[in-house]
C-alpha positions as CSV (number, residue, x, y, z in Angstrom):
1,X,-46.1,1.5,10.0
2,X,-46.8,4.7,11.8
3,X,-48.6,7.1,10.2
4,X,-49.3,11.0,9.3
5,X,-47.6,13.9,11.7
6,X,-45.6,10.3,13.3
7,X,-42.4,11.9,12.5
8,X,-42.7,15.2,14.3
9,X,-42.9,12.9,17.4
10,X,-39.2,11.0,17.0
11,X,-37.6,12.4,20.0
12,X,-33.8,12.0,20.7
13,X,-32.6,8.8,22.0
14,X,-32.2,8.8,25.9
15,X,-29.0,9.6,27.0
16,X,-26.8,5.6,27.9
17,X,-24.4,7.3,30.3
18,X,-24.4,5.6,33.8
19,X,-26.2,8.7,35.3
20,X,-25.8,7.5,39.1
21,X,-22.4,7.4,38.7
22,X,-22.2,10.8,36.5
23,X,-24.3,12.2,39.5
24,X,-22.0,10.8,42.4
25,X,-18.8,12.5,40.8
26,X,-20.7,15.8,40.4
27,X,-22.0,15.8,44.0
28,X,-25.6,15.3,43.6
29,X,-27.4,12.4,45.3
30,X,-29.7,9.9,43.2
31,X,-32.6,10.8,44.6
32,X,-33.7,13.5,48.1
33,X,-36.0,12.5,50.7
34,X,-39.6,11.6,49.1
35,X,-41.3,14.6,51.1
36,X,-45.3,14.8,51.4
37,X,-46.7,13.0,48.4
38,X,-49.8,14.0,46.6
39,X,-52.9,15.3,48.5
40,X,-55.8,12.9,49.3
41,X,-59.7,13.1,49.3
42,X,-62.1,10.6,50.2
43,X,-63.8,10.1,47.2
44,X,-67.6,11.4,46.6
45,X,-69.0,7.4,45.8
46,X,-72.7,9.2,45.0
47,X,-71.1,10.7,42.4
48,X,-68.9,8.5,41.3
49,X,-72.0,5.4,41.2
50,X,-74.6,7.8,39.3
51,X,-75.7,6.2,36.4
52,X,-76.2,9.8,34.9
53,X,-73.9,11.9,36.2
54,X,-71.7,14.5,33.9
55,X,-68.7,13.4,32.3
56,X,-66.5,13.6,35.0
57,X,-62.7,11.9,35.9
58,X,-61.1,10.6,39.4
59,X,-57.0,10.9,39.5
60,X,-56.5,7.6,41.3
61,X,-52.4,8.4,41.6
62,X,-49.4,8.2,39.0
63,X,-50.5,7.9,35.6
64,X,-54.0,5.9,36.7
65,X,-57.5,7.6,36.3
66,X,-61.2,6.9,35.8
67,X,-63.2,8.6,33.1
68,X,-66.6,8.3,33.4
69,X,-68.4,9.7,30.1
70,X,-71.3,8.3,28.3
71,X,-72.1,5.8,30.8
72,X,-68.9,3.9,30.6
73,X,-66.5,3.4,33.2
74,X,-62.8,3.9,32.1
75,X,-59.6,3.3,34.0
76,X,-56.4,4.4,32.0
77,X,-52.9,2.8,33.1
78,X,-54.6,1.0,36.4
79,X,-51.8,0.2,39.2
80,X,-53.3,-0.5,42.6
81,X,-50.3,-2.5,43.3
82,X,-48.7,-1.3,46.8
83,X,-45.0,-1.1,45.0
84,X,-43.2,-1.0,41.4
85,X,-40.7,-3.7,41.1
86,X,-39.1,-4.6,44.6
87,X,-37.7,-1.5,45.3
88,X,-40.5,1.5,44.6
89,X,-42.9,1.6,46.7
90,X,-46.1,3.7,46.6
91,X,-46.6,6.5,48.9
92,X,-49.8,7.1,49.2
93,X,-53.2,4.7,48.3
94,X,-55.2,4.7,45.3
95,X,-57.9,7.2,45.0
96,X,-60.4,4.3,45.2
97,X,-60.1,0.7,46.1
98,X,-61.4,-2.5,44.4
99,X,-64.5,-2.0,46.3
100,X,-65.4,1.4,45.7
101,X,-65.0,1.2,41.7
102,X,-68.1,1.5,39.8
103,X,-68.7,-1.1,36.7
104,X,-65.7,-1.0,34.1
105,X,-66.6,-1.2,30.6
106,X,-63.1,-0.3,29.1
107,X,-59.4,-0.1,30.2
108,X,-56.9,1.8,28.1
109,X,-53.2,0.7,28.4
110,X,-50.8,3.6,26.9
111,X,-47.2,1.6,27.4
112,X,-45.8,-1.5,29.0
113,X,-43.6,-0.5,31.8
114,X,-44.9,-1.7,35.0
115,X,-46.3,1.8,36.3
116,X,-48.5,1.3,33.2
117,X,-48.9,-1.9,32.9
118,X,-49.2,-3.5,36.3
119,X,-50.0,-7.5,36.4
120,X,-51.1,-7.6,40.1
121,X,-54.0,-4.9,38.7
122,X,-54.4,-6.7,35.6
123,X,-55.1,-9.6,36.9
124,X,-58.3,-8.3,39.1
125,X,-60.0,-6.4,36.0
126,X,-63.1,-8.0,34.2
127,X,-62.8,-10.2,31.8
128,X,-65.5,-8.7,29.5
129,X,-64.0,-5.2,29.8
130,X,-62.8,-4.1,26.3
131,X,-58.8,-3.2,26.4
132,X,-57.0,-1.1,24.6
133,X,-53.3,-1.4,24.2
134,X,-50.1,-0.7,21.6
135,X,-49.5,-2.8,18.9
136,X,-47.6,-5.4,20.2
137,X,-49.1,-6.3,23.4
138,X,-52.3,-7.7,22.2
139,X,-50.9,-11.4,22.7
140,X,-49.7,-10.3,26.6
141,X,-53.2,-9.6,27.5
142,X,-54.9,-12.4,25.3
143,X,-53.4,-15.0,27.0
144,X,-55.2,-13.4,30.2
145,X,-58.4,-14.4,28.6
146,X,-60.0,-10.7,28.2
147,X,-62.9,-11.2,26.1
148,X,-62.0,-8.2,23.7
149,X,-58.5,-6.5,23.0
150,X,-57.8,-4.5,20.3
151,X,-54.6,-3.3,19.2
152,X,-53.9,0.2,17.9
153,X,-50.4,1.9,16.1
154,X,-50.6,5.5,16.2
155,X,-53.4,8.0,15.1
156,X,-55.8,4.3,14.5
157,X,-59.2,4.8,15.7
158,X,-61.6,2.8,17.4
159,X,-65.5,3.3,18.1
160,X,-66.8,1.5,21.8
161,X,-70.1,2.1,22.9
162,X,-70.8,5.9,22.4
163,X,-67.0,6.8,22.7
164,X,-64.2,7.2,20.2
165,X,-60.7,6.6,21.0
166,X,-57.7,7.8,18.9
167,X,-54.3,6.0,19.6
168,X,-51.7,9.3,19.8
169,X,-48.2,9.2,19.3
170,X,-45.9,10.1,22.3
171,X,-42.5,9.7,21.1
172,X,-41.3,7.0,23.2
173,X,-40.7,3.9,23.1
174,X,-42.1,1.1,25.6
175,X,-39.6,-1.5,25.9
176,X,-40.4,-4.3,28.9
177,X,-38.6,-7.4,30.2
178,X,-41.9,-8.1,31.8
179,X,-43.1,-9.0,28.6
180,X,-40.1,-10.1,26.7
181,X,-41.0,-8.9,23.7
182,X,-39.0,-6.5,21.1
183,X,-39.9,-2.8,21.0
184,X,-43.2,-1.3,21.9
185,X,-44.5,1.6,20.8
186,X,-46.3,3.8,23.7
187,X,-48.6,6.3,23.3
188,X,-51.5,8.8,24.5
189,X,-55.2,8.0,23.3
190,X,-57.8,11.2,23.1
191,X,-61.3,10.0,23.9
192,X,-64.2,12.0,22.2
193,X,-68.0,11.9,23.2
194,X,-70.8,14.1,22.0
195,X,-70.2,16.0,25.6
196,X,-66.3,16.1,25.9
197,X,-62.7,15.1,25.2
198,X,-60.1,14.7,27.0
199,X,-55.9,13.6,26.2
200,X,-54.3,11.3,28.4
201,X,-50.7,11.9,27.0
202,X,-49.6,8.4,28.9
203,X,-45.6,9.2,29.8
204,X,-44.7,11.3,27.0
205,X,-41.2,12.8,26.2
206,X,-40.8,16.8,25.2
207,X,-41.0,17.1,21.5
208,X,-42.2,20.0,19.0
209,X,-45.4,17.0,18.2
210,X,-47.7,17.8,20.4
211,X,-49.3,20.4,17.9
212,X,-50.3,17.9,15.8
213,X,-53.0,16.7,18.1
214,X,-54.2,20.4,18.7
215,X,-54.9,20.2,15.2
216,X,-57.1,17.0,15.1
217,X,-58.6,17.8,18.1
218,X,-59.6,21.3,18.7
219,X,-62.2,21.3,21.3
220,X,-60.2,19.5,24.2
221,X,-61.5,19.9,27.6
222,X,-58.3,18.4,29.1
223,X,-55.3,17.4,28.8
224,X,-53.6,15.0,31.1
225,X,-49.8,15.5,30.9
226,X,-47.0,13.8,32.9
227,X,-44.6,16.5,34.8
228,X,-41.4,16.5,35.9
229,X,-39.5,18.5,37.9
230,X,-36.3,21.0,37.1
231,X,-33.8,18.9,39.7
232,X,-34.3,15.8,37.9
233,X,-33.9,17.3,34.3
234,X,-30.1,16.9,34.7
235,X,-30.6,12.7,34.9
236,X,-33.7,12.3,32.6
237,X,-33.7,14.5,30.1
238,X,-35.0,14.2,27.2
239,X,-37.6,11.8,28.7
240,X,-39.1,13.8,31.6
241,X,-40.5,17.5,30.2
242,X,-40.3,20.0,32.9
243,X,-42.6,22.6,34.1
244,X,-41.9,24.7,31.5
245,X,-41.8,22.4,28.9
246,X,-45.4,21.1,30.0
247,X,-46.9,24.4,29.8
248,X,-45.9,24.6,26.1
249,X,-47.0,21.2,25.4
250,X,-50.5,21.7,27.1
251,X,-50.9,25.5,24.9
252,X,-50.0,23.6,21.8
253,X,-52.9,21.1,22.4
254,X,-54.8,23.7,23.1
255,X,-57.1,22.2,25.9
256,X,-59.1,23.9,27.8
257,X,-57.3,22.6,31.5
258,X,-54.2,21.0,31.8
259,X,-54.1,18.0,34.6
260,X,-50.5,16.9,35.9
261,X,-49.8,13.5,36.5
262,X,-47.1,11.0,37.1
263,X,-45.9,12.6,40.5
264,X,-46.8,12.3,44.0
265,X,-47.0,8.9,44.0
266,X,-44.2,6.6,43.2
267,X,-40.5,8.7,43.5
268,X,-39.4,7.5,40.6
269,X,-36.7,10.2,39.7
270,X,-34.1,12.1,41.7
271,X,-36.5,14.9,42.9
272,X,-39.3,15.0,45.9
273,X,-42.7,13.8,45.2
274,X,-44.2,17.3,45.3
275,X,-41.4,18.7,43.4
276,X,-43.0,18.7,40.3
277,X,-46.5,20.5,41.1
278,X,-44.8,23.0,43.1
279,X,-42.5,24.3,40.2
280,X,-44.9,24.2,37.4
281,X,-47.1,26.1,40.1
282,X,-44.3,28.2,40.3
283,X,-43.7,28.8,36.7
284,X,-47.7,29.5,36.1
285,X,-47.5,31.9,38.1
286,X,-44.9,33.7,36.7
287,X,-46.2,32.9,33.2
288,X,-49.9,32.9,33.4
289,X,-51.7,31.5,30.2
290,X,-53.8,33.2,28.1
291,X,-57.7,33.4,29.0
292,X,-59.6,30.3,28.8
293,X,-56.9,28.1,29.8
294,X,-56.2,27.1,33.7
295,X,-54.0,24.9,35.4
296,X,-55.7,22.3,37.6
297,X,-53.8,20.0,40.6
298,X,-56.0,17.4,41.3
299,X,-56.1,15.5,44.8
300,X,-56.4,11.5,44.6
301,X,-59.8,10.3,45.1
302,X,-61.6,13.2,43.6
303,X,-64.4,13.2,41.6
304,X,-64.4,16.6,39.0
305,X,-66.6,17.4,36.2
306,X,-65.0,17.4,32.6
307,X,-67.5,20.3,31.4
């Protein structure tokens, strides 16, 4: 069962009309030339191989980061993989490469869809890391021989090393022929430490839910949210929130610094890669938030301080 506040977070189903062909009669292409894609730093490796530096995180494209907080290394949604499928292929390279990633003590797994969940990436990780993952995919990732994996349904909670982790709700589902299995539920997870605490909202759709989470969590340093842009609203609404709607989202968490994610990387909707950034640059502009709150863009590969 799901569990307290899971309700707010049952978005409408997704739209089943044949949207490239709905887009073809009304003139619009399926997608526009991908454009520059994110921006990219060489990454600060003094930094990122301290054994006490601050909590800190590295964007390493898409959906994928590493948390470092309480001397454990912690990639969310890893894909490394040079392509999605046959067909999406990644447009720029990871913020770090096998070789430049400090030790990995715990990999977090928000949904199953292969820019989450990439097998290629999977497949190079530690055995003894500690993984995290919906309920549901336990078995996937078992028979990969990881030494621990724990399964979580929403708002469970789970102590590793000196962090806690709290499975959120992000009111989408996670179905996978990769997995053939029957309906997974995806999710965010919030990681708390005695320094900091951060949301990775994994790829959420717009709903009225995200308050809920504010609520639980109060002292939020981040919060990672995926973006989309305005042109591509038409197609993927209600499962891509737009500028606008991410702003609200990230003041009803209320964190400190919202982070966007899933763009520049893989053009996986109708709209440029730097579409997305642009307009909710735009729109923060023309709605600043209140004080205390900022809107930061990271560049892949670098290396920023949490607190």
């Amino acid at each position: 069962m799901h569990y307290e506040d899971a309700r707010s977070w049952q978005a409408p189903p997704a739209p089943t009309l044949p949207w490239p062909v709905v887009g073809k009669l009304l003139g619009r292409s399926s997608k526009c030339p991908p454009g520059p894609p994110a921006p990219v730093v060489a990454p600060d490796l003094s930094l990122i191989h301290a054994a006490d530096g601050p909590p800190r995180w590295t964007w390493l494209g898409h959906s994928s980061f590493l948390l470092q907080i309480a001397g454990q290394g912690i990639l969310i949604d890893p894909v490394f993989s040079s392509a999605i499928g046959s067909r999406c292929r990644r447009h720029v390279p990871p913020g770090l490469s096998w070789q430049q990633l400090p030790s990995i003590g715990t990999v977090l797994i928000t949904r199953s869809r292969p820019d989450h969940l990439d097998p290629a990436t999977i497949a190079r990780l530690p055995r003894s890391a500690t993984v995290l993952v919906p309920r549901g995919l336990g078995p996937w990732f078992c028979r990969r021989r990881f030494d621990c994996v724990i399964e979580l349904d929403w708002w469970d909670r789970v102590r590793v090393g000196r962090l806690q982790y709290t499975f959120v709700p992000a009111g989408r589902g996670s179905r996978a022929s990769l997995l053939h299995s029957p309906w997974l539920q995806g999710g965010g997870f919030v990681l708390e430490s005695e320094e900091t605490s951060v949301y990775h909202a994994g790829d959420c759709r717009w709903s009225e839910g995200f308050e809920p989470i504010g609520r639980r969590f109060p002292d939020l340093d981040a919060a990672l949210l995926p973006v989309g842009g305005d042109r591509s609203a038409w197609r993927h609404r209600p499962q891509r929130p737009t500028p606008a709607e991410v702003c609200h989202a990230f003041l009803q968490t209320g964190a400190r610094r919202l982070v966007p994610m899933r763009w520049g990387t893989f053009q996986l909707c109708s709209e440029p890669l730097s579409a997305p950034v642009e307009q909710l640059r735009l729109h923060c502009r023309e709605q600043p938030f209140p004080a205390g709150r900022e809107l930061h863009v990271p560049a892949i590969g670098a290396c920023v301080p949490l607190v």
